[in-house]
C-alpha positions in Angstrom: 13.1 7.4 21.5 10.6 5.0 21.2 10.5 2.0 18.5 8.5 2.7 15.3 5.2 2.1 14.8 4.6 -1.2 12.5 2.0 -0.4 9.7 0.8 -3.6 6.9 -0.8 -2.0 4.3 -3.2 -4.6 2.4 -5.0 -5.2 -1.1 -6.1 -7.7 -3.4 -3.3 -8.2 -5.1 -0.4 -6.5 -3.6 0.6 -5.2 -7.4 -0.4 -1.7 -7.2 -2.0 0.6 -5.0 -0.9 -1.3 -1.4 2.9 -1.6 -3.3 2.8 2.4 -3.8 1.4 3.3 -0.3 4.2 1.5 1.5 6.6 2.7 -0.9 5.3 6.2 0.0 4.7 6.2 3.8 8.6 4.9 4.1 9.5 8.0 2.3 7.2 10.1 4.4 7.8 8.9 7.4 10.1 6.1 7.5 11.6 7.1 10.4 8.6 6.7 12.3 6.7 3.9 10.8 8.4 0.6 9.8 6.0 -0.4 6.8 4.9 -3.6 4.7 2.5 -4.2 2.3 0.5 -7.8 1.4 -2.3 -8.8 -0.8 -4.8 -11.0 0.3 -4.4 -12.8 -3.1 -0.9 -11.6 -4.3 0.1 -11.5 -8.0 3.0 -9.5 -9.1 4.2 -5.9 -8.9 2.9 -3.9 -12.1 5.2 -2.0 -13.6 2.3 1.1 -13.8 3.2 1.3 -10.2 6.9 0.9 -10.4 7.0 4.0 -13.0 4.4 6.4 -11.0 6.9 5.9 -7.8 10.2 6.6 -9.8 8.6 9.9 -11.4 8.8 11.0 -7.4 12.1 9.5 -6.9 11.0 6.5 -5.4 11.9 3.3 -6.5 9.6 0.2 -5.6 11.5 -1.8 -8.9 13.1 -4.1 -5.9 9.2 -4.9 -4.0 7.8 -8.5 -4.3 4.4 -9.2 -4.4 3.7 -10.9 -0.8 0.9 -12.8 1.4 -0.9 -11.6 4.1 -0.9 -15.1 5.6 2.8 -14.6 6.0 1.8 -11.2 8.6 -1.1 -13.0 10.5 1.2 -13.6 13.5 2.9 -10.1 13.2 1.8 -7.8 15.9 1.2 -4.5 13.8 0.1 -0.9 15.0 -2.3 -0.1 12.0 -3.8 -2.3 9.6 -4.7 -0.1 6.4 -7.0 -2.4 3.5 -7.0 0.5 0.4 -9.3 -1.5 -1.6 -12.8 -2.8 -0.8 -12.0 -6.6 -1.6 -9.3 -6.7 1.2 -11.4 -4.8 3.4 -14.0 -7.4 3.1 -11.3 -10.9 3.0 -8.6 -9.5 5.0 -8.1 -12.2 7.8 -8.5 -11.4 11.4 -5.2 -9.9 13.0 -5.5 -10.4 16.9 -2.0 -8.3 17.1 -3.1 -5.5 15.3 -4.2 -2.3 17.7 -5.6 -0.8 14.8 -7.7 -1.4 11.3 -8.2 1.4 9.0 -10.2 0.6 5.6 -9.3 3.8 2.9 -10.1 3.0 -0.3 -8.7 4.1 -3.5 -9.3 3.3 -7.4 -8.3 0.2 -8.8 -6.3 1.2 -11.3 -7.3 -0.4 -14.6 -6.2 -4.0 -15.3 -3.8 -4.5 -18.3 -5.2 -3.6 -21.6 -8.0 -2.4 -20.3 -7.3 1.7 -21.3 -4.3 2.8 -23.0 -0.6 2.5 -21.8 -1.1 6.8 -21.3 -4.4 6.2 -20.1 -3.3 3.8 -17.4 -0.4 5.6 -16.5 -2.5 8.7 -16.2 -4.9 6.7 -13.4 -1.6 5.2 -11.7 -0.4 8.8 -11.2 -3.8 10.2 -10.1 -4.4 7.3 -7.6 -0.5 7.5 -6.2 -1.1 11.4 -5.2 -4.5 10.4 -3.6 -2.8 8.0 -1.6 0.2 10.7 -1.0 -2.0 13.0 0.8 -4.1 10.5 2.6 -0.6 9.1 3.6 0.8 12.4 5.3 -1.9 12.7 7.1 -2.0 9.7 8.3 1.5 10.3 9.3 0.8 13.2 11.0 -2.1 12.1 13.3 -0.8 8.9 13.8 3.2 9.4 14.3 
């Protein structure tokens, strides 16, 4: 069998949406895809995110906020920006066979809706990125 297929999933931030997709597409398919996330300005992992992933028995508590300048020189097999700001000032990535820009709702930023409010928009955005997610697993695997 063949090694997995390397995937960097990017945002702005690396705090939410990028944070739940690789925390997702390792439990999809983590035996196919070997998976990191970055933000092109990285802050810190919300804890929105961190209780969306453990209502589906996933637990991202452990994931750091990281750079993408620390994956520049990484060859990857897909390159997946889920938010327009990284689509637009992600850097180039000459090792990289393959960019993919999906993008998903920023989640709102703290204190900007409720605490059920934001938790609702954290679960709504973590199943749209589910089911984009096994697709991609499926066509791409």
């Amino acid at each position: 069998m063949g090694s997995k297929k390397r995937v960097l999933i990017l945002c702005t931030g690396n705090s939410a949406r990028s944070q739940m997709a690789e925390g997702l597409l390792r439990n999809i398919a983590g035996d196919k895809f070997e998976v990191e996330s970055a933000g092109v300005n990285p802050s810190s992992v919300r804890p929105e995110a961190v209780e969306a992933m453990r209502e589906v028995d996933i637990d991202i508590s452990h994931h750091k906020s990281k750079s993408v300048e620390q994956f520049v020189s990484e060859r990857f097999d897909f390159v997946i920006t889920v938010c327009d700001n990284a689509h637009e000032t992600c850097p180039i990535f000459p090792n990289a066979a393959r960019r993919i820009h999906q993008r998903f709702e920023d989640p709102p930023a703290p204190g900007a809706a409720t605490p059920d409010e934001t938790l609702s928009i954290f679960r709504r955005v973590r199943d749209e990125i589910r089911d984009y997610l096994v697709e991609f697993a499926k066509k791409n695997s």
